[in-house]
N, C-alpha and C positions, 0 to 999 in steps of 0.2 A: 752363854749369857754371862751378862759381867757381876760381880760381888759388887752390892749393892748397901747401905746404911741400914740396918735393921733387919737384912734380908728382907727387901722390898722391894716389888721387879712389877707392879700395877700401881701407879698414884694417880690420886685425881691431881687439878690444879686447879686453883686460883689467884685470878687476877683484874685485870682492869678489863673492859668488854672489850677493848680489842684483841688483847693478849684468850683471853676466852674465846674470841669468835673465828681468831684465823690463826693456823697453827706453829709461826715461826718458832715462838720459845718452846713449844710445845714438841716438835720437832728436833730442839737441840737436844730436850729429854730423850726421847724416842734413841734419838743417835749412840745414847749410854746404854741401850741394852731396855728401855723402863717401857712399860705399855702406861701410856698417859690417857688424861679422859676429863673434858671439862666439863660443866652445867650445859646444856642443851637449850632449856628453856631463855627463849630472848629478854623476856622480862625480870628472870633474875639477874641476866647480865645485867639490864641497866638498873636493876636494882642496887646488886654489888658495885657498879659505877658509881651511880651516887652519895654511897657511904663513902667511897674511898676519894673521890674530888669535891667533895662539899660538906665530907665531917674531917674524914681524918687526915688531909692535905692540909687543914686549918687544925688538926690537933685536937678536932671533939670527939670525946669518945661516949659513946650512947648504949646503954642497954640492951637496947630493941635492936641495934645496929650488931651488938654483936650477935645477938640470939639469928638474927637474919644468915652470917657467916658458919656458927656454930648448925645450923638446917644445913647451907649448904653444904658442909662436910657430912654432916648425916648423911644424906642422897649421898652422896660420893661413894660414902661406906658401904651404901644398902645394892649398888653397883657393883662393888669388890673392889674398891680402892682399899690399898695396904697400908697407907700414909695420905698425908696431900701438901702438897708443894702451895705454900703462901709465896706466892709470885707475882707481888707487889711492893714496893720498899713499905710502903703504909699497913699493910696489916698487922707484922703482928704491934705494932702498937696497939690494935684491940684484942686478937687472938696471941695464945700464948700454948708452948708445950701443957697438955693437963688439963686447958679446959674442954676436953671432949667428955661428957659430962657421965658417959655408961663407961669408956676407956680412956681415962686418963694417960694411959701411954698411949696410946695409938698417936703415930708418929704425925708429927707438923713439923715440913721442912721452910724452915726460914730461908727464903732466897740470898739475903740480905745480908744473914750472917754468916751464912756458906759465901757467898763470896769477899767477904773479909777475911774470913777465916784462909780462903785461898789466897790471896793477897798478900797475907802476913806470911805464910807457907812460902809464896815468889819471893818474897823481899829479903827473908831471913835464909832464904838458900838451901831449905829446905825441900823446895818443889821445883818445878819447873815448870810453864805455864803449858806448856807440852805437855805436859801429866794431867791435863782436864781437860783435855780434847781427847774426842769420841777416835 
């Protein structure tokens, strides 16, 4: 098993209900060594769909919308997710490291700035883009 960010080797994920309902990204995880695991429930997918393409694709950030995200990391946890992969570029504009409200560390990985972060790693010649393939 691979050395993993936090020693984290079970994450939940979310994302947009596609990315939730069928497993391609979910699978590139998988390929790192990670046991992955999204929401189940179809209606929370399209619940988390609609915050994410009719608030925060438009930049509204709402309350209720985040407490909706912050539930579904809850269930994630109460499954034995170690972390959970925000696996939409629009999240954490509403979630952030710290708002998990009993575990403020408990790990939120931003997609988003993991791969920036790799990017600037390829660019500066530091990495190789071979070095992030499973």
């Amino acid at each position: 098993m691979q050395k993993h960010p936090r020693g984290v080797k079970k994450v939940g994920f979310l994302g947009t209900k596609y990315t939730m309902e069928h497993a391609y990204l979910q699978d590139r995880l998988r390929a790192h060594g990670l046991e992955v695991f999204a929401p189940t429930d179809p209606q929370e997918w399209e619940t988390i769909q609609k915050v994410i393409m009719e608030e925060l694709s438009h930049n509204v950030i709402k309350q209720e919308s985040k407490r909706v995200f912050l539930e579904a990391i809850e269930r994630l946890r109460e499954r034995g997710a170690e972390g959970v992969v925000l696996g939409c570029t629009e999240i954490p504009l509403l979630i952030k490291q710290g708002d998990v409200e009993n575990d403020p560390d408990f790990p939120l990985f931003d997609s988003t700035g993991a791969h920036v972060a790799a990017a600037v790693e390829v660019q500066l010649g530091r990495a190789r883009v071979e070095d992030y393939r499973p």
